[in-house]
N, C-alpha and C positions, 0 to 999 in steps of 0.2 A: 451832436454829442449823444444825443436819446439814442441813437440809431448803433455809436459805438457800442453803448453801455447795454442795449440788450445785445448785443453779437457774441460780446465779452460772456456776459451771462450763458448766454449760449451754449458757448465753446465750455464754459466752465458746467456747464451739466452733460454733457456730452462725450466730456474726456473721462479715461477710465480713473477709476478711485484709484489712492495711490498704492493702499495694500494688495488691490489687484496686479498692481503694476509688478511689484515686490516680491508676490508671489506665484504668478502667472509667468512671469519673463518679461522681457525688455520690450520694447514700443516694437519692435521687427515682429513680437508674437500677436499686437493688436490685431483684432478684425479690421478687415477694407475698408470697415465705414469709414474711417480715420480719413481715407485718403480724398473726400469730398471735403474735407473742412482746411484745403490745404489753401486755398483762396480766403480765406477770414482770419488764419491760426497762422505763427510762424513756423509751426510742422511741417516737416518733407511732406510729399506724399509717395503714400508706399506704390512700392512693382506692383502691377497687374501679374498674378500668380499665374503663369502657363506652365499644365501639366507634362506636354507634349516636350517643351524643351527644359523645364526644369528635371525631370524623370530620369535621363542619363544621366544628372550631375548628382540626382542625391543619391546618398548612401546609406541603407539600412542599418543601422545599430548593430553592431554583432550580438548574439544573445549569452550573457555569460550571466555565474550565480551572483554577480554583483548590482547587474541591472534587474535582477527579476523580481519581478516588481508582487506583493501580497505574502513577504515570508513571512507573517506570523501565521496567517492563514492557515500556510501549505505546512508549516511549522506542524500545526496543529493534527493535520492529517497525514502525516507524513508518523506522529505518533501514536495514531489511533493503529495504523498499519504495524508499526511496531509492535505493542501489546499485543494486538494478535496472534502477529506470526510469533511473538514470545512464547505464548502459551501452548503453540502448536511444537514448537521448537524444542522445549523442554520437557512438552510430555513424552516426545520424541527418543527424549536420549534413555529414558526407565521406564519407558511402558513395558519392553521384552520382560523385563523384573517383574515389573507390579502383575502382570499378568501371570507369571511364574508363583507368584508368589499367593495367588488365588487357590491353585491346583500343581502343587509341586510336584505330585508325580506325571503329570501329563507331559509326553517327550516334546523337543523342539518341533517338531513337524506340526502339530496341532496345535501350538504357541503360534508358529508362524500364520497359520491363517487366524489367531484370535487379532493376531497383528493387525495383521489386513482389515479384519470387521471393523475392529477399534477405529484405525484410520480413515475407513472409506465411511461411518456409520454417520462421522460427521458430516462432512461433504453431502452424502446419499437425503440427509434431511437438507443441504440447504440446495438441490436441486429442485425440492418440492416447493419451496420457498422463495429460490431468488427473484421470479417473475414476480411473483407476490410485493418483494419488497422494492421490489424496482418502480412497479407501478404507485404505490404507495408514497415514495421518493419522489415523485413524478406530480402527485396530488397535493393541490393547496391548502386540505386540512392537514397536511404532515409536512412534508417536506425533506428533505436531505437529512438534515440536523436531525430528527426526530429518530429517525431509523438506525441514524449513529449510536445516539442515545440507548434505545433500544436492545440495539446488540450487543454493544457495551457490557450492559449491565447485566444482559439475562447469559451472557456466555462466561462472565463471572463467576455468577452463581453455580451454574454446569461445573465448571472449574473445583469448585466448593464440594460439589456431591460428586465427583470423580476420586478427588483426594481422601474423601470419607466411604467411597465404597470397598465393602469387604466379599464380593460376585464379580464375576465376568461381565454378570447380565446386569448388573445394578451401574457400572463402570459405559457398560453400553447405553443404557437409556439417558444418564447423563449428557453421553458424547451426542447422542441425537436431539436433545432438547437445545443442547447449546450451536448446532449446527442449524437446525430451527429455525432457533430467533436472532440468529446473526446473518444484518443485511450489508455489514459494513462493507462489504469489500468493491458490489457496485458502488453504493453511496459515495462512500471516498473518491475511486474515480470518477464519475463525474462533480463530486465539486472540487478535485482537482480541474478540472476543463472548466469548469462554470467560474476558478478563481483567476485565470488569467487568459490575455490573447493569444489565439492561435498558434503564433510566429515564439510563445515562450512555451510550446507544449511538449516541446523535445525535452527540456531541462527538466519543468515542473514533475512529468510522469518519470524522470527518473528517479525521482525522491522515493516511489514505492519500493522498486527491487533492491534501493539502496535501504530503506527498514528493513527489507526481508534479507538483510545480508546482514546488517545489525541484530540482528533478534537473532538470524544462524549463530551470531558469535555470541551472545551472551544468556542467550536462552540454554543451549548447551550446556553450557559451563556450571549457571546456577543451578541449573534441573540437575548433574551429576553428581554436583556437592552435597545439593539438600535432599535426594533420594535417601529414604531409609539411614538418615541420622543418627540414628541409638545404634544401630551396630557397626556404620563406618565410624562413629567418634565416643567408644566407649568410654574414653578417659577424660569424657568434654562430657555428654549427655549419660553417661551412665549410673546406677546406684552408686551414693558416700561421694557424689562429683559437686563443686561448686554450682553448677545448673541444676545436674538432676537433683541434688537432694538425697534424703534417706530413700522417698518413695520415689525419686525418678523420674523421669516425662513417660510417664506409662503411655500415653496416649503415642506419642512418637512410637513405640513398642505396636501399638494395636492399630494404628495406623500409620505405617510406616513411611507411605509416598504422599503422606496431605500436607506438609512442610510447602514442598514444591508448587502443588495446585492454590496454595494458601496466597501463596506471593506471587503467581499468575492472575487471581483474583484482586487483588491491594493494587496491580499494578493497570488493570482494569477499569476499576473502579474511579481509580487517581483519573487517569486520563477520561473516564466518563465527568469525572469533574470537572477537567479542564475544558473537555468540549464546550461544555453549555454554559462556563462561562465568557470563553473566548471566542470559540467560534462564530461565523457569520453563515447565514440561511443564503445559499446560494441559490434558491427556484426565485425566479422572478414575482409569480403571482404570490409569494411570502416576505419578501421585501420590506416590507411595511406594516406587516403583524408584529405588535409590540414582543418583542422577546426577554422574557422578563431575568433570566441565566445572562444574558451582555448586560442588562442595566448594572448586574450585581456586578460582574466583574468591569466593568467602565466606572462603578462606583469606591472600588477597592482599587484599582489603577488610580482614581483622582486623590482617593486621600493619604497615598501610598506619597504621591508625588507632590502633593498639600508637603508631608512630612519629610519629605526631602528638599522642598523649597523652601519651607520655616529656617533648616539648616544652617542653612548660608548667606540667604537673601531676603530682602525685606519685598513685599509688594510695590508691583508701578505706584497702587491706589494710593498707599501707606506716603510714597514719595511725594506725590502729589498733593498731597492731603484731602484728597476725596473718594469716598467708597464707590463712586462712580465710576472710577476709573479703574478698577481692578482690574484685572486680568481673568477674562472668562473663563473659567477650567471646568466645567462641568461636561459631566459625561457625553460623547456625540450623540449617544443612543436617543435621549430625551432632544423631541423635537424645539426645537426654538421657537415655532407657530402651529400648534398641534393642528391647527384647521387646514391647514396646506396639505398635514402629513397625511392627518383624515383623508381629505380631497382625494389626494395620490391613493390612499388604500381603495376607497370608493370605487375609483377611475379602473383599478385592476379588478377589481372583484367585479364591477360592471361587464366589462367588458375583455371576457375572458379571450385566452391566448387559442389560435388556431392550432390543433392538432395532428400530426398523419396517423390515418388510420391503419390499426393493428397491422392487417392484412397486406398493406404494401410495404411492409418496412424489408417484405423478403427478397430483396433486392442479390445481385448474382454474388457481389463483392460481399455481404454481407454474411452469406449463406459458406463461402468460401473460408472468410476468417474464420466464421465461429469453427468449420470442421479442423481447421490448421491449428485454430486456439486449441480443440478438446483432444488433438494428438497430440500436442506440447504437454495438455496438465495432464494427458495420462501416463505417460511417461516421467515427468516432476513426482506424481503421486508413488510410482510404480518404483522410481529411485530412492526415496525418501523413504517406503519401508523395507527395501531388498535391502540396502546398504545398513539400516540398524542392523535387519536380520542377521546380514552375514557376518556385523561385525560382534553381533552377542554368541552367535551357533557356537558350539564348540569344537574342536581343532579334529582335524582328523585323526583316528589310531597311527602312532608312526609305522609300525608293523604294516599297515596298507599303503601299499602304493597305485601311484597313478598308472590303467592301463595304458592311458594313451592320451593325445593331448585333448581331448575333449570327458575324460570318463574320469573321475578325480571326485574326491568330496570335503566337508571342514569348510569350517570358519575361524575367526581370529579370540574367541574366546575374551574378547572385550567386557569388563565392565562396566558399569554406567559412567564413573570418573574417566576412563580413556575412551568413550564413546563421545561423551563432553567436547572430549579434546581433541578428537579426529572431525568431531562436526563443528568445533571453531575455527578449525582450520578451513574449512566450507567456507565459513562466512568471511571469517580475514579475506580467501581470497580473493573472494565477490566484492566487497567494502577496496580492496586494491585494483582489482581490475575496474573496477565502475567509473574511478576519480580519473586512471589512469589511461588504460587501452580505451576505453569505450567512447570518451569525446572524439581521440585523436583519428579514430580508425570510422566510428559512426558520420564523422562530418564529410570525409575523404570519401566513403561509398555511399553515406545516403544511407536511408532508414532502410528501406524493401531489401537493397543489395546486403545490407551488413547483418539483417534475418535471415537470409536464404542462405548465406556461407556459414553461419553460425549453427544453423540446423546439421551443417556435414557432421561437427564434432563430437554430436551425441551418441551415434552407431559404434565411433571407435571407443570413444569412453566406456561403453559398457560393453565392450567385446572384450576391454582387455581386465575389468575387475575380479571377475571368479581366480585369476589366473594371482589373485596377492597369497590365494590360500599357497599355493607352490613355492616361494620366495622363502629363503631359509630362514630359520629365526632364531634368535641368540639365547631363546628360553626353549624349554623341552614341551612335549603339549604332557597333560591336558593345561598347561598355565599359557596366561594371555600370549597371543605373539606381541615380538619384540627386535630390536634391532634398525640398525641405518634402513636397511633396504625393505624390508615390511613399510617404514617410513616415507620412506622415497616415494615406493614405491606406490602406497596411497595418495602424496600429493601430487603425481603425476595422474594419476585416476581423476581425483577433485580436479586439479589445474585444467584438465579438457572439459570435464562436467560442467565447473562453473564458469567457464572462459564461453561455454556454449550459450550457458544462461544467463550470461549478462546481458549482451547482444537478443540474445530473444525474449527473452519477459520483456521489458521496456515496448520494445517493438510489438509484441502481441496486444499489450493495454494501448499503446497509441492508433498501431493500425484497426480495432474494433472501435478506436474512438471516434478515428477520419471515416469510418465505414457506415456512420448511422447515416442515412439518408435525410433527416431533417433532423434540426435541434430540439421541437419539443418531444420526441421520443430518444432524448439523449439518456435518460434514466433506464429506459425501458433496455434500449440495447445494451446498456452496462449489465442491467438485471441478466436479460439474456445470456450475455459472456459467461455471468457468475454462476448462472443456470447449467450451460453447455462444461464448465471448469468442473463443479463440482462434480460434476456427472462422470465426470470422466478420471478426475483426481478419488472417485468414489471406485471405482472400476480398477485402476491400477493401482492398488493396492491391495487391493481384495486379488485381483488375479496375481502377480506380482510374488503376494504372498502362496497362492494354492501352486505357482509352478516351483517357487523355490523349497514349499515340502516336499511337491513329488521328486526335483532332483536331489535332498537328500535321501531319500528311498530308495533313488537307483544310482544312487553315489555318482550322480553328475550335478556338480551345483552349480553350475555353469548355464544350466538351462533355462533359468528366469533371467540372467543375465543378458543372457542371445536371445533370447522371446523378447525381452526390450530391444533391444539393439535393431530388430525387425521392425516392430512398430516406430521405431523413431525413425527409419527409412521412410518409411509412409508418409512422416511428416515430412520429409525433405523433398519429396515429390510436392505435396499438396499447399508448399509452399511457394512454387514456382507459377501459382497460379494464382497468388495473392495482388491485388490493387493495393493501393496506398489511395485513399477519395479525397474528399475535402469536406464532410460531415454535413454536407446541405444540396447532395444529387437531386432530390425531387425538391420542386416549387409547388405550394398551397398556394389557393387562388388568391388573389392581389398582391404576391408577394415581388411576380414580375414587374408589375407596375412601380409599387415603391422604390425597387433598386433602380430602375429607369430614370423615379423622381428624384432620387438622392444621387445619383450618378450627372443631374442636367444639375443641381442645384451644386453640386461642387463644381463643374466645371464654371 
């Protein structure tokens, strides 16, 4: 009887807790050990696991946005991208103004390269910068979150003295300071990669060019409306009005475009809120650094849900009648046994993570993206201000006609409210094509195949845009054009444009992201991407802008358009020579060994 009663005991400390059971999954998810107690215990005992024949019968999970697993996370960073590209988007649609509105009589030719500066001034500083902030992202006194932080808030402020400058050059030092100190854009991508596995990195990275197609649509929109407010809504903000008052929002009057930057800023700042209190440190050797931005929001989640369970429900404890029993709700953040958590921090800061060095990261696949990535953002850069430009220039003399099909000049004499509305139509149809073509068509050719077809569409797209100035329009110039087919015939322009860029943005952040050679310079080669983007998102705009003055000077404005259309050949080549990797081509010493030892320990 001794003999039973300890086997009993035995088996009863041996078997799994039952909340494990509960939450873990069924007895089929137990560990093997199970299956030695199958002689003392009325338990089956489990299959011996063979990889060899079970491996044809399983079947991978398909990956869809219902299984992917860490949305608040990607939530999170899916909106810091947002804000940004907000800010970008909407100074977008009235900067041709605001800069006009500096030096009114300086002609559009000279506007268009302030364009350019304006655009590329930002970028041009975080070229200086993104190595910088990469490595920094990469370092265990900072970390990812920190850099987000950072950018946040000082590109805010940039935001802030843009909308209050009354100079060219006071508007410029802004645009550089806030390009500067914003590292967000590697950070974000990599702790998108850092918040989920591999096999979810097609979906996760599409969260980004899906904010950069949101923020197209409503960055637009609100920059249109809120530009220079006291003289589109004289009878809302003007003298003797319910708003303005006797004396008026005089300030709206002397700063006309700070309205707009005001709420690029609020919307900044919000989200630098939200980072630090939701978000999670996704560097490993940070892990375990008390972060005190989650306690607060892990602490306002518990008594959020304290007050939503007072509501309706009474406590287990309350039921029970003992306070012992409650129900633990206290924040994850605060350790349960701080000396373990201790421990764990100890154990990483002892013994730091292996890293590859600088100098081999210049691997052939790597070298290739980045040149295929900086012909893509120079072209982004280079469409992004040709396309305000041409839609602010104003319309050509009717009296002149075109010699011939290449010698023609005008623009569509767009103000900031239909500039709004032609670049939301940008973003609608990125935000439709993303959900729609881009799964059906990306799964069918595969990531590499559905970049290198997608790269064809950009040459035709900008070959046939100078060509909307020719399309008749139902208004007289100098008044904005107008009509179906001026209509049409821009969303036929967009429809190739961003049909092009669905398929290749996605694909340009994932394939730099399979291309770093090891994981601990996953930061660094992001930096790098955003280093190589800027550079070149700096460059095409600046150029972009100097060739589409010189083609109004020699009445072909057609010529920044076809000087793009060449370079984006370039990329369609240099894309044909792009890898897809697996983000871990070279091995650090013992790293062979361990896969070895994990590879014999699961068999």
């Amino acid at each position: 009887m001794a003999g039973e009663d300890a086997e009993k005991i035995a088996n009863t400390l041996l078997a799994p807790p039952k909340h494990l059971k509960s939450s873990r999954g069924t007895a089929a998810d137990a560990p093997s050990y199970n299956a030695s107690l199958s002689s003392s215990s009325s338990r089956p005992a489990l299959p011996a696991h063979d990889p060899e024949k079970a491996g044809p019968e399983k079947k991978s999970t398909p990956v869809t946005w219902r299984n992917l697993p860490n949305k608040k996370q990607l939530a999170i960073l899916a909106g810091v991208r947002v804000v940004d590209f907000f800010q970008v988007a909407s100074l977008q649609t009235y900067m041709f103004h605001q800069l006009k509105s500096f030096s009114p009589s300086l002609p559009d030719s000279k506007i268009s390269l302030q364009a350019g500066v304006m655009q590329g001034v930002f970028t041009s500083a975080q070229i200086v910068t993104a190595i910088l902030w990469g490595n920094i992202a990469d370092a265990p006194w900072a970390g990812r979150k920190n850099v987000l932080l950072i950018g946040l808030i000082g590109t805010a402020l940039s935001c802030i003295g843009v909308g209050y400058s009354t100079t060219f050059e006071q508007a410029v030092v802004f645009r550089c300071l806030g390009g500067a100190i914003n590292g967000t854009v590697g950070a974000a991508r990599t702790m998108v990669a850092e918040s989920v596995d591999k096999k979810y990195h097609s979906r996760a990275f599409l969260l980004l060019p899906i904010a950069f197609n949101i923020a197209n649509v409503i960055g637009p929109i609100f920059g249109g409306l809120m530009a220079d407010p006291a003289a589109n809504y004289p009878n809302t903000l003007g003298p003797n009005t319910p708003l303005g008052g006797k004396k008026y929002m005089k300030w709206l009057h002397t700063f006309p475009y700070a309205a707009p930057n005001l709420l690029s800023a609020i919307l900044l700042l919000l989200e630098a809120w939200i980072v630090w209190i939701g978000l999670q440190e996704t560097l490993e050797s940070r892990r375990y650094v008390r972060d005190r931005g989650r306690e607060l929001g892990e602490n306002i989640s518990y008594w959020l849900g304290k007050l939503r369970f007072h509501s309706g429900y009474s406590r287990v404890g309350q039921q029970l009648g003992s306070e012992d029993h409650e129900l633990d709700m206290s924040p994850p953040t605060t350790p349960a046994h701080p000396e373990i958590s201790s421990a764990k921090e100890m154990s990483m800061r002892s013994t730091p993570r292996k890293r590859l060095a600088f100098r081999k990261i210049w691997t052939k696949n790597v070298i290739m993206v980045l040149i295929t990535t900086a012909i893509f953002d120079f072209q982004m850069g280079g469409f992004a201000n040709l396309w305000l430009l041409f839609l602010s220039a104003a319309r050509a003399d009717p009296a002149a006609k075109a010699l011939d099909a290449f010698h023609f000049s005008g623009g569509m004499s767009f103000p900031p409210s239909l500039i709004g509305r032609s670049m939301a139509i940008l973003g609608i149809f990125g935000v439709v094509l993303q959900f729609s073509l881009y799964p059906t068509l990306s799964s069918r050719w595969g990531l590499l195949r559905s970049f290198q077809l997608s790269l064809l569409l950009f040459p035709l797209a900008y070959f046939l845009a100078p060509y909307l100035a020719l399309l008749p329009s139902s208004s007289p110039a100098p008044l904005p054009a107008s009509g179906f087919l001026i209509w049409a015939g821009i969303a036929v322009v967009l429809f190739l444009q961003v049909a092009a860029r669905t398929f290749a943005l996605p694909a340009t952040i994932i394939l730099l992201n399979n291309a770093s050679p090891h994981p601990s310079v996953l930061g660094t080669i992001h930096g790098l991407g955003s280093s190589a983007s800027s550079t070149f998102r700096t460059i095409g705009p600046i150029a972009a802008g100097r060739w589409f003055g010189t083609g109004l000077q020699r009445d072909m404005v057609g010529l920044a358009w076809w000087g793009l259309s060449a370079v984006s050949i370039l990329g369609v080549l240099g894309g044909f020579f792009v890898e897809n990797g697996n983000g871990h081509s070279i091995k650090l010493e013992g790293e062979v060994e361990e896969e070895q030892r994990g590879e014999k320990r699961e068999a």
